[in-house]
BASETI-506279 format. One line per 5 residues: number of its first residue (from 1); their letters; for each residue y, x, z of C-alpha. Coordinates in steps of 0.5 Angstrom, whole numbers. Layout:
residues N
NUM> a> Y:X:Z | ...
end
This chain:
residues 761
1> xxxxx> 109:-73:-78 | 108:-80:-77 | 103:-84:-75 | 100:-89:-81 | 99:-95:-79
6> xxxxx> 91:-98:-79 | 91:-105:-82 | 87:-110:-77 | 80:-111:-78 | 78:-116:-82
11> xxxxx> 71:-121:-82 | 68:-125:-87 | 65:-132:-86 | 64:-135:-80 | 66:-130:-75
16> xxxxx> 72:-128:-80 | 77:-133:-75 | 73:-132:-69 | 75:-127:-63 | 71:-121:-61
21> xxxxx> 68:-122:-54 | 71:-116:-51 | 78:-119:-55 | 77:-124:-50 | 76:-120:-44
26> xxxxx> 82:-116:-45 | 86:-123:-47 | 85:-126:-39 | 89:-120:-36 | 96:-123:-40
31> xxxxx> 94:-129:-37 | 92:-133:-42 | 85:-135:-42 | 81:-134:-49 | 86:-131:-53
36> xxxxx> 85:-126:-57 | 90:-120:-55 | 91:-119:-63 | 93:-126:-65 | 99:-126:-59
41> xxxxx> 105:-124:-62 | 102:-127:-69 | 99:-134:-68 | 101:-139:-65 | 98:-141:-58
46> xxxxx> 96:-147:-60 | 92:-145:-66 | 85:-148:-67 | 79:-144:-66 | 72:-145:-64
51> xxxxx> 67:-143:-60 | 61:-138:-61 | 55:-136:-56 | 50:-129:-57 | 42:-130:-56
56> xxxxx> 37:-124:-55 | 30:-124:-56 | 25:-122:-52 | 18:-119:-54 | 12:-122:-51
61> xxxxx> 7:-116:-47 | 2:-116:-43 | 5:-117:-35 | 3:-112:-30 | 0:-113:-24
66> xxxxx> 4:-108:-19 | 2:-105:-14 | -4:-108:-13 | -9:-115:-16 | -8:-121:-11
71> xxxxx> -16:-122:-12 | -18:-117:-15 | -25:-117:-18 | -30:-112:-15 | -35:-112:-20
76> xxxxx> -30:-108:-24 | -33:-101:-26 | -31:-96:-23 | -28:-99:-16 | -22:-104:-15
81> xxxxx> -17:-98:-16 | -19:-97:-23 | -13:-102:-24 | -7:-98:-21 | -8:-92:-25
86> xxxxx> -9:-89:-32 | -14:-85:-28 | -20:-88:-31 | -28:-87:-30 | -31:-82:-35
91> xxxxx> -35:-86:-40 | -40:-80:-40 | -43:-76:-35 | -41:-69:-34 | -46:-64:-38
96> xxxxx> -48:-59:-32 | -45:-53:-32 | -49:-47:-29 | -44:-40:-26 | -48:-33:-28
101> xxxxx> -49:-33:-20 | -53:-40:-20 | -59:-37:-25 | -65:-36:-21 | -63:-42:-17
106> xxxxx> -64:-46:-24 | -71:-42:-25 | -74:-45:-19 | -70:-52:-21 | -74:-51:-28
111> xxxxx> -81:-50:-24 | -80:-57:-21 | -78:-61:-26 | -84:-58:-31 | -89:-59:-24
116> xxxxx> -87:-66:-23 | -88:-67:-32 | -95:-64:-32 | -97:-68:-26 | -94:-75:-29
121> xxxxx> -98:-73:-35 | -105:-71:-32 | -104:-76:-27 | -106:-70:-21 | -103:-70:-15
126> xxxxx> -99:-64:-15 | -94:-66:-9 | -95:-60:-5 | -93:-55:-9 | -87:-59:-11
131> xxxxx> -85:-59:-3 | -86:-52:-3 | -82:-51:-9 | -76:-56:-7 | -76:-52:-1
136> xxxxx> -75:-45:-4 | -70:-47:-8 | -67:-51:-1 | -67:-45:2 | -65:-40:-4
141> xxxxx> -59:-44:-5 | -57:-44:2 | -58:-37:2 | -53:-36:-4 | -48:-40:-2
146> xxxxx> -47:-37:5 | -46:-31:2 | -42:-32:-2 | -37:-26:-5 | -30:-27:-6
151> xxxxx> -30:-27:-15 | -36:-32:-13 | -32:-36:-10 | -26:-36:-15 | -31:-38:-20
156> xxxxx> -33:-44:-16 | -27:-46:-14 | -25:-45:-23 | -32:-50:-25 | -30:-54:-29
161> xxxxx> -34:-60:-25 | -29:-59:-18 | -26:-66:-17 | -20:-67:-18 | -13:-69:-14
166> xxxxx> -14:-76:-17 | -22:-76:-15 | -20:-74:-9 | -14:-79:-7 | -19:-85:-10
171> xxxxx> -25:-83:-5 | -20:-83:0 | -15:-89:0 | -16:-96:1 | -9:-97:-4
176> xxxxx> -7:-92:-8 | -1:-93:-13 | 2:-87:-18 | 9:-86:-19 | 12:-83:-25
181> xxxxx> 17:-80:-28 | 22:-74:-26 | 28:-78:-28 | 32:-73:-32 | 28:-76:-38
186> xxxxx> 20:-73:-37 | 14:-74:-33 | 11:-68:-33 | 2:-70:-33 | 0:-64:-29
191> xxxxx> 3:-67:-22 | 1:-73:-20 | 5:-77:-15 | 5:-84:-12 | 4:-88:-5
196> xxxxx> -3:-90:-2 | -5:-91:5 | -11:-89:9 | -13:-92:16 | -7:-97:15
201> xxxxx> -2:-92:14 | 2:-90:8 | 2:-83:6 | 7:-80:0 | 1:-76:-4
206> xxxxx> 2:-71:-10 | -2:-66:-13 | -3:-62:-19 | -9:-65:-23 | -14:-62:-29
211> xxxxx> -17:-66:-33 | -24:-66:-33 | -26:-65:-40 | -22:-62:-46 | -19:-68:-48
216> xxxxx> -16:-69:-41 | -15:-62:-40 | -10:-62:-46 | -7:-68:-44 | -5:-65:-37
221> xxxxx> -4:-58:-39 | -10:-55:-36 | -6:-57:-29 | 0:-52:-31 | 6:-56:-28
226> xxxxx> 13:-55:-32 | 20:-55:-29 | 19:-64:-31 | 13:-64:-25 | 17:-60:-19
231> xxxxx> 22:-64:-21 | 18:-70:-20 | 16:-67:-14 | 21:-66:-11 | 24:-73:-12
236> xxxxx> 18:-76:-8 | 19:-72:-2 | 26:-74:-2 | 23:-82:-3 | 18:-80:3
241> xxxxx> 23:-77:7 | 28:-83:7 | 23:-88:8 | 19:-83:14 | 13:-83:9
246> xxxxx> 9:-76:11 | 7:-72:5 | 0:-70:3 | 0:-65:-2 | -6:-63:-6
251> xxxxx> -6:-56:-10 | -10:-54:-16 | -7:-50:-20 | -7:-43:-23 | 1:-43:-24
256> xxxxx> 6:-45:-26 | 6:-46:-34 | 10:-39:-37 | 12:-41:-44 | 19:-40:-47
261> xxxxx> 21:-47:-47 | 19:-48:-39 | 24:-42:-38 | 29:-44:-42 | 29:-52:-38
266> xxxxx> 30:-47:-31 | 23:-46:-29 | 24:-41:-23 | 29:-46:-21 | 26:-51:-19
271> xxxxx> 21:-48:-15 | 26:-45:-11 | 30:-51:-10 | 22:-54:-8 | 22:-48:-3
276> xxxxx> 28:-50:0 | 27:-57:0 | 21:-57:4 | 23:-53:9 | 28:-58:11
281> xxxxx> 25:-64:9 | 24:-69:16 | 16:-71:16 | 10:-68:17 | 7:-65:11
286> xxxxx> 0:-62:10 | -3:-58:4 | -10:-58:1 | -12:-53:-4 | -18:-56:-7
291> xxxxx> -18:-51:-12 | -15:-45:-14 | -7:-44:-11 | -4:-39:-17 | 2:-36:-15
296> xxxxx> 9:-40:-14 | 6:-46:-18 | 2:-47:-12 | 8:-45:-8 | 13:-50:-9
301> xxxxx> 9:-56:-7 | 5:-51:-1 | 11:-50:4 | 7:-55:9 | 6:-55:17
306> xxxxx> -1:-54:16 | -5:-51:10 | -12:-53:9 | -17:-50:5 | -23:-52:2
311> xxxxx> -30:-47:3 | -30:-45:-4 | -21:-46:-6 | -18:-39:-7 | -10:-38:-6
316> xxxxx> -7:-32:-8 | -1:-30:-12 | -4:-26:-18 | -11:-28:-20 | -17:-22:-20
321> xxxxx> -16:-21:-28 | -9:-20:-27 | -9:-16:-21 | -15:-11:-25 | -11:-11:-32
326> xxxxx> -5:-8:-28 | -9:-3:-22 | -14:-1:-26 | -12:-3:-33 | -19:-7:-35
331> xxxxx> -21:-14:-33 | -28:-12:-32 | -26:-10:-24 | -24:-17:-22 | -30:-18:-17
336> xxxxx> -26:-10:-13 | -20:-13:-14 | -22:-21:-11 | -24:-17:-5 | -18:-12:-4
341> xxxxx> -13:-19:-5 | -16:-23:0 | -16:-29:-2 | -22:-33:0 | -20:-39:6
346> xxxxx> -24:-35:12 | -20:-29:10 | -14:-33:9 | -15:-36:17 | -16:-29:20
351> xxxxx> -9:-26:16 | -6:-33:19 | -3:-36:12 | -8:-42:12 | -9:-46:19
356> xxxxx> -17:-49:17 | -23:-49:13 | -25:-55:11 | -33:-55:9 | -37:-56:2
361> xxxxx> -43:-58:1 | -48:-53:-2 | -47:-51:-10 | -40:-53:-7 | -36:-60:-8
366> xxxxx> -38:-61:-14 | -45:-63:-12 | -42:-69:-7 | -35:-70:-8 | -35:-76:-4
371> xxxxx> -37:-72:1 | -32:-67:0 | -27:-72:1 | -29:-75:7 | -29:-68:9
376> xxxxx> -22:-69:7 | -20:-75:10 | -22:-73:17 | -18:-66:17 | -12:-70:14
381> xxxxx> -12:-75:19 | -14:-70:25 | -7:-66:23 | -3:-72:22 | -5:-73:29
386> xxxxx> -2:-67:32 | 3:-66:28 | 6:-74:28 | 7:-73:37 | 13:-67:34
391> xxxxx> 20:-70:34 | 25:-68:28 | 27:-61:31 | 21:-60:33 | 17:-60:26
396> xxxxx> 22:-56:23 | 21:-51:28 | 14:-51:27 | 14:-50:20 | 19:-45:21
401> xxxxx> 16:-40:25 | 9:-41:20 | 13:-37:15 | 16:-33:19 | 9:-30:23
406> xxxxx> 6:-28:16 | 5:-22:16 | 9:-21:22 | 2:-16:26 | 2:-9:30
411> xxxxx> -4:-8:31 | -8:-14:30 | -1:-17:35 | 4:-22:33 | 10:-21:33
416> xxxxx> 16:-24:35 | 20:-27:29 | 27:-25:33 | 25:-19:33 | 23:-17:27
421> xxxxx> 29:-17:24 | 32:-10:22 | 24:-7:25 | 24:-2:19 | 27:4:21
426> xxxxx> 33:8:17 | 30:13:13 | 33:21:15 | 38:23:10 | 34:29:6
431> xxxxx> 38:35:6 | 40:37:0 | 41:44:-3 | 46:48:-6 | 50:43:-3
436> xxxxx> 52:48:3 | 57:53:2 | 56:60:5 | 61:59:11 | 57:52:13
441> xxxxx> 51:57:14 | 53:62:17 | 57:58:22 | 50:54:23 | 46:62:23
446> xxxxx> 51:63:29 | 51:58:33 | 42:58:32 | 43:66:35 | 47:63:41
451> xxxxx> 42:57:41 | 35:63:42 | 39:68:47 | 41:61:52 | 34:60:51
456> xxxxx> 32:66:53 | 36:67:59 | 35:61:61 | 27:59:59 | 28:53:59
461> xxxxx> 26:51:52 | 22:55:47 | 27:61:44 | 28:60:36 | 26:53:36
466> xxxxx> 30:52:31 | 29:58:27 | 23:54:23 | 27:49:20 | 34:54:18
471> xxxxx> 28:58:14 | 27:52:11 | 33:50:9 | 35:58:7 | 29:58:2
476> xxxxx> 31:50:-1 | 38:54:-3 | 35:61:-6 | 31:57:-9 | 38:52:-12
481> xxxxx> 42:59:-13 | 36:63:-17 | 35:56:-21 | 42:55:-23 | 43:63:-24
486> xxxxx> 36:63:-29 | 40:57:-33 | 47:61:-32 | 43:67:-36 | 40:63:-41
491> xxxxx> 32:64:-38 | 31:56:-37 | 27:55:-43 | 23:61:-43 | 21:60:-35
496> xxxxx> 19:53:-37 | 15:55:-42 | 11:60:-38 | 10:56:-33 | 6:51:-38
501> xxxxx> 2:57:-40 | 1:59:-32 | -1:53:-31 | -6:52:-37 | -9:59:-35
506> xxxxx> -10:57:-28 | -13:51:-29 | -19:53:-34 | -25:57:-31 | -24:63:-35
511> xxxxx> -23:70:-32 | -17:73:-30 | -11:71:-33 | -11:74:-39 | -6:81:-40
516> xxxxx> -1:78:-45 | 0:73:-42 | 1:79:-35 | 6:82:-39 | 10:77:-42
521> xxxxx> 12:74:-34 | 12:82:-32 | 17:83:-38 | 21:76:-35 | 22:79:-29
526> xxxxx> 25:85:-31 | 30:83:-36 | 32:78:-30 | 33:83:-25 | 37:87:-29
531> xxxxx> 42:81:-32 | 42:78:-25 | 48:82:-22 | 52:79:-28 | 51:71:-25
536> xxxxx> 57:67:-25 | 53:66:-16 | 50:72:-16 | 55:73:-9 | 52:67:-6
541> xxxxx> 45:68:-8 | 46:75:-5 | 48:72:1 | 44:67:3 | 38:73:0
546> xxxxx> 41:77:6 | 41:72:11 | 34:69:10 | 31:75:10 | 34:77:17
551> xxxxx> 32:70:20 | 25:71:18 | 24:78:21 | 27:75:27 | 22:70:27
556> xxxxx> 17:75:25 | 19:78:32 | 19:73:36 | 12:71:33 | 9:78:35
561> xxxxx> 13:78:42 | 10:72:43 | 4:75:41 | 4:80:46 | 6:76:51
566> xxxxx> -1:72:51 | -4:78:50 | -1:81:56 | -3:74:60 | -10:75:58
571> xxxxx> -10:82:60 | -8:81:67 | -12:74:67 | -18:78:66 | -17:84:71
576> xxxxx> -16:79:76 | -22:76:74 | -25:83:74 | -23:85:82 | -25:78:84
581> xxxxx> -32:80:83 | -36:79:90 | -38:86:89 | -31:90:87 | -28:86:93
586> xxxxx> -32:88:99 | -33:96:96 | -24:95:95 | -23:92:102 | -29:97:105
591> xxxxx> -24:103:102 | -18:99:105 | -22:99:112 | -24:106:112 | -17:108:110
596> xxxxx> -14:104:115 | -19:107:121 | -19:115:118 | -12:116:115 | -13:118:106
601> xxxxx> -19:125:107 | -22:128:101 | -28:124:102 | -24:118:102 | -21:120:96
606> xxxxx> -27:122:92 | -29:114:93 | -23:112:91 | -23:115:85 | -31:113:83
611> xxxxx> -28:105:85 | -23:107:80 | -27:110:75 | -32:104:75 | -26:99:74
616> xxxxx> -23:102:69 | -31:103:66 | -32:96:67 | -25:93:65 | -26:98:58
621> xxxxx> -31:93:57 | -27:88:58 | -21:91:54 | -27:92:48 | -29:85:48
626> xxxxx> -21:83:46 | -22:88:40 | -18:93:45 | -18:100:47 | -15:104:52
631> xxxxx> -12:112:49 | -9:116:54 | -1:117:51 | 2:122:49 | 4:127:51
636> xxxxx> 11:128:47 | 14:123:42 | 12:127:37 | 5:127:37 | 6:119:36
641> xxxxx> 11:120:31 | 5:124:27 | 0:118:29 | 5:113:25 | 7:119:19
646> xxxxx> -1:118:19 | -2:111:18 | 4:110:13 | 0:116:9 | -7:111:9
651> xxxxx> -2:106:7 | 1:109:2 | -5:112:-1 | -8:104:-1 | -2:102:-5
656> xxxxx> -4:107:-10 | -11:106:-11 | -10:98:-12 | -5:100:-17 | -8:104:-21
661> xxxxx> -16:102:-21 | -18:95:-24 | -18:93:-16 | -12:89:-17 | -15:84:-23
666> xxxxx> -21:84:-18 | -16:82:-12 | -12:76:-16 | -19:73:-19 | -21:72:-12
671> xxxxx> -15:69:-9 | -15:64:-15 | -22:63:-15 | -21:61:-6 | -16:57:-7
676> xxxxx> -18:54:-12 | -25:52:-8 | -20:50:-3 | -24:48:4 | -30:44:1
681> xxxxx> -33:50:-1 | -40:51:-2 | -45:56:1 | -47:59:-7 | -38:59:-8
686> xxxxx> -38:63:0 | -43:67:-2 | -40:69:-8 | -33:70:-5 | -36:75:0
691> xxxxx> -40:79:-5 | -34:80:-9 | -30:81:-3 | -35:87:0 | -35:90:-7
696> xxxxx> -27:91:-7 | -28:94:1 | -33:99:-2 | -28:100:-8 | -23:102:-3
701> xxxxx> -27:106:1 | -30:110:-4 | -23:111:-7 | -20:114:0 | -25:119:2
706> xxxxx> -23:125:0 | -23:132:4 | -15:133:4 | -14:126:9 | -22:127:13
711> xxxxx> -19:135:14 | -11:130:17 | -16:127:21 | -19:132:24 | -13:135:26
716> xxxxx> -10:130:29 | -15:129:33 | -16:136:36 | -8:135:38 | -8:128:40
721> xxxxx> -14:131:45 | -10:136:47 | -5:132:49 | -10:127:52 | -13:134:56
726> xxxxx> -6:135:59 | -4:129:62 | -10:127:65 | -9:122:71 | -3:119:67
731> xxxxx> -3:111:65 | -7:109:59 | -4:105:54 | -7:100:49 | -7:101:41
736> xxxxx> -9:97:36 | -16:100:32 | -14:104:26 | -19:109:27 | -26:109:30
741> xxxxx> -31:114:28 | -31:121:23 | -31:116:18 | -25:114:17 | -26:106:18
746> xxxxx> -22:102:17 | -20:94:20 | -24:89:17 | -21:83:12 | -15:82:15
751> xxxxx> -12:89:15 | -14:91:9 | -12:84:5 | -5:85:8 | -5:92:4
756> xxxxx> -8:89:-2 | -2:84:-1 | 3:90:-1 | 1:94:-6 | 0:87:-11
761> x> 6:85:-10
end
């Protein structure tokens, strides 16, 4: 399609023959000067034209004087320095504002100011009492303010009077000139930058500054800076860093502004890009928290050599109220949470975040600003000093190893920032059940076995070491195979539910559990355990059933072994104990002597064996004091058999009598009302425990004592003496109590729970 040509653009009146500026512009490319391009080719060179020349009007405004008035007057209200800024005097002095803390102090300020009325009323002489009170109020004031808590000290540092950036800069710079503007088409008034010099040398200032009222308060954004003001920041620390100027920044903010439209400009973005900025910028930089340092809007212009703080400023990354809302879901706990952040500047000092305290006057910097400030300018001024014999590398390094060190404490020691790299150790892989096939474990069993037989051998480590941990293991994938052979069969959802119900009865302080709630786990249990066989992993449940319960009687052995073995220790400890005493060994070493000198007579004999009787005797003694007893032994392996025939039948006879008596709810309740009790028991909750526990004793005493087994015990005794009678002078051998007296007594606690255990189960 062919293109339509446009018809050139024609003028009217006097410009209608004149040609464009740009005409002629492009015409002196050709070689012909003033020509336009589209009169050649249609108009003769030589053509008439005439000239034409453009004019613009300039509107007149008031010429400013910058950077600063070359006689400037010095009756000026509010100081010479008021020209260089919009930052002007308020017109009205702020009204006082009194903190919930400060109320007594203004009780006694109230006695003051109504004595001084009454004696300019009266005419009296009252200069004693109103000295005595300022004195009081001195003294109360001091008082409070050198006790002062963290949430405190976070309302002082929010009081609505505390000078601002500007006041400060103001008291503290001879010259002072604001730059604006983040040139990228916003100044944001929440950060204020510009140059100033103190003592004759020039510093980059900036700041968050609030505003001092409502109205300025508005105007500045409550000192909320937007991604405009880090921008603006950060073009001044690039001015600064080209020109060598050092950077002072004042921090005074409760963050940065969070809204939609902040976000949307990059808001996170430019504070990153100020961290890293700072941390490779080349002058000293020093930072001042002045007020509050909220979070990453404090952040961003707080990456400094040094961190100053004022007495009564508060640096923290979520303020107290946020902390409280989130930890304990009210703000009413912000004083608890202000002292668990440690957000104070002594606190602040000792964790190494910040690198001085710079002091406020009492009632804080409000009650003097220009003081405060001087305070200010000594500290800047001392850190510059220290900071401006560093060279480039240097300095970077400095400020460096300041970030780098936070946090970095072991114990109260620092450590070496190289070496905190990787500190964390790896956590050690949890072992997963249910993922170890039968033929893993029975390999890992094995080798255990070959592990505790070495061992035992070679005693050079503890046999069955690793027995403990191979339970535990076994116990994780029984548990897995019962789960998955419960879901298998369809028993999930009812298992769940009745462990809902278990719990809400064993958390309730009623009686024992109720007999329905009994019966339906009892009932769960047996429709479990006859579908159990059809599960799709009965086969490996089965085995590793196997196995765990042939891993724990070999632990169980190897436990009472060891047992013995102390026992044994503890024997041959004591009897050695025993012949040591002065008067066994001089009768032993007399009868040794006499032997000797006499060869063995029947009167040697008889000594020998009173010696012997009077040992025994005493070691008996002994023996009893480790609940030991010493039985002559049997004479034949039946007269043992029967013992233990015996001990199985009284047990036996106690599974019966908890089975079918009310012992057994007894016995449950106890256990629950014990562990529920946990080790903090009271002396009324143990007394309880004992006298229940002395009633299912009795219980079961009453319940055994019958003629048919006291009739056994009779006869077991006439044999076991007879046996004794036969084989007088042999060894004896040490059993375990079961049987004291005719009364057919049995152990205490322990014994008799462990049956209960059996017979409940």
């Amino acid at each position: 399609m062919a293109a339509t040509p446009q018809p050139p653009v024609t003028f009217s009146g006097k410009l209608s023959s004149k040609p464009s500026a740009s005409d002629l512009l492009r015409s002196s490319s050709n070689g012909v000067s003033g020509v336009p391009l589209r009169v050649l080719g249609r108009a003769h060179i030589g053509s008439k034209r005439t000239d034409f020349a453009v004019s613009a009007k300039l509107r007149k405004v008031k010429k400013h004087e910058y950077p600063w008035p070359e006689d400037p007057d010095p009756n000026v209200r509010g100081g010479v320095l008021s020209h260089l800024s919009p930052f002007k005097p308020l017109k009205e002095k702020p009204k006082p504002v009194t903190l919930d803390f400060e109320k007594p102090l203004m009780d006694l300020q109230k006695k003051i100011i109504d004595v001084q009325r009454m004696a300019n009323e009266t005419g009296l002489d009252f200069s004693d009492q109103i000295i005595s009170l300022e004195n009081k109020y001195q003294q109360a004031l001091k008082d409070l303010y050198t006790h002062l808590t963290p949430i405190q000290r976070v309302n002082i540092a929010r009081h609505p009077n505390r000078p601002t950036f500007l006041d400060h800069v103001f008291n503290i710079t001879e010259k002072f000139v604001e730059l604006h503007g983040d040139r990228a088409g916003y100044d944001d008034p929440a950060v204020v930058t510009g140059l100033g010099t103190i003592n004759g040398r020039c510093y980059m200032f900036m700041g968050h500054q609030k505003g001092r009222n409502t109205k300025e308060n508005i105007q500045r954004n409550f000192g909320m800076p937007t991604p405009h003001g880090y921008r603006k920041a950060m073009r001044m620390m690039y001015y600064a860093d080209h020109h060598g100027f050092p950077i002072v920044t004042f921090i005074d903010t409760p963050g940065a502004y969070a809204d939609l439209k902040s976000e949307e400009l990059g808001q996170g973005e430019a504070i990153a890009h100020n961290l890293r900025t700072m941390f490779g910028l080349k002058v000293p930089i020093i930072s001042i928290v002045i007020g509050e340092g909220g979070s990453g809007g404090a952040l961003a212009i707080g990456c400094a050599n040094k961190l100053l703080m004022l007495e009564n400023a508060v640096f923290y990354v979520a303020s107290p109220e946020a902390c409280a809302a989130i930890l304990w879901k009210t703000a009413k706990a912000s004083p608890k949470a202000a002292e668990k952040l440690k957000i104070t500047a002594a606190e602040l000092c000792k964790l190494q975040i910040a690198d001085g305290v710079i002091p406020e006057p009492l009632g804080g910097a409000h009650a003097d600003s220009h003081w405060t400030s001087q305070q200010i300018k000594t500290a800047i001024l001392d850190a510059m000093d220290e900071l401006v014999k560093m060279d480039q590398e240097e300095l970077l390094k400095h400020r460096y190893l300041k970030f780098r060190k936070i946090g970095g404490f072991q114990e109260g020691i620092p450590v070496d920032p190289q070496k905190k790299v990787n500190m964390k150790k790896k956590d050690t892989p949890i072992i997963q059940p249910g993922k170890t096939s039968g033929l893993e474990l029975k390999e890992e069993v094995e080798k255990l076995k070959q592990q505790i037989l070495k061992a035992r051998e070679t005693s050079t480590e503890k046999p069955g070491s690793g027995l403990k941990e191979m339970i535990e293991k076994l116990k994780r994938e029984v548990e897995l195979e019962f789960s998955e052979a419960a879901k298998a069969l369809g028993f999930g959802d009812k298992i769940v539910v009745l462990r809902e119900e278990f719990a809400k009865a064993k958390n309730s302080n009623d009686q024992p559990m109720n007999t329905a709630l009994k019966e339906k786990i009892d009932k769960l249990r047996t429709e479990f355990n006859q579908k159990l066989s059809s599960a799709p992993n009965y086969a490996s449940l089965k085995y590793k059933l196997d196995m765990l319960q042939e891993l724990s009687n070999a632990q169980n052995l190897s436990g009472e072994s060891n047992k013995v073995g102390e026992l044994k220790q503890e024997i041959n400890k004591r009897f050695k104990e025993l012949t040591e005493q002065p008067e066994i060994r001089q009768k032993i070493e007399a009868l040794r002597a006499e032997i000797e000198n006499s060869g063995i007579s029947e009167e040697v004999k008889e000594k020998s064996l009173l010696l012997k009787d009077e040992i025994e005797s005493e070691f008996t003694g002994i023996l009893k004091s480790l609940n030991l007893y010493v039985y002559p032994p049997p004479s034949s392996v039946e007269a043992q058999e029967k013992v233990d025939k015996f001990n199985r039948e009284i047990t036996g006879i106690m599974e019966d009598v908890v089975r079918s008596t009310d012992l057994k709810d007894k016995i449950e309740f106890l256990k629950r009302e014990v562990a529920k009790a946990g080790k903090t028991a009271d002396a009324e909750s143990k007394a309880k425990f004992q006298a229940l526990w002395q009633q299912i004793k009795k219980s079961l005493v009453d319940a055994m004592s019958f003629s048919e087994l006291r009739e056994k015990h009779e006869k077991l005794k006439a044999e076991i003496s007879e046996d004794i009678e036969s084989s007088k002078g042999t060894n004896g051998s040490l059993l375990k109590e079961n049987i004291v007296d005719d009364n057919l007594k049995y152990d205490d606690g322990p014994k008799v729970e462990s049956q209960v255990k059996i017979a409940s189960n």
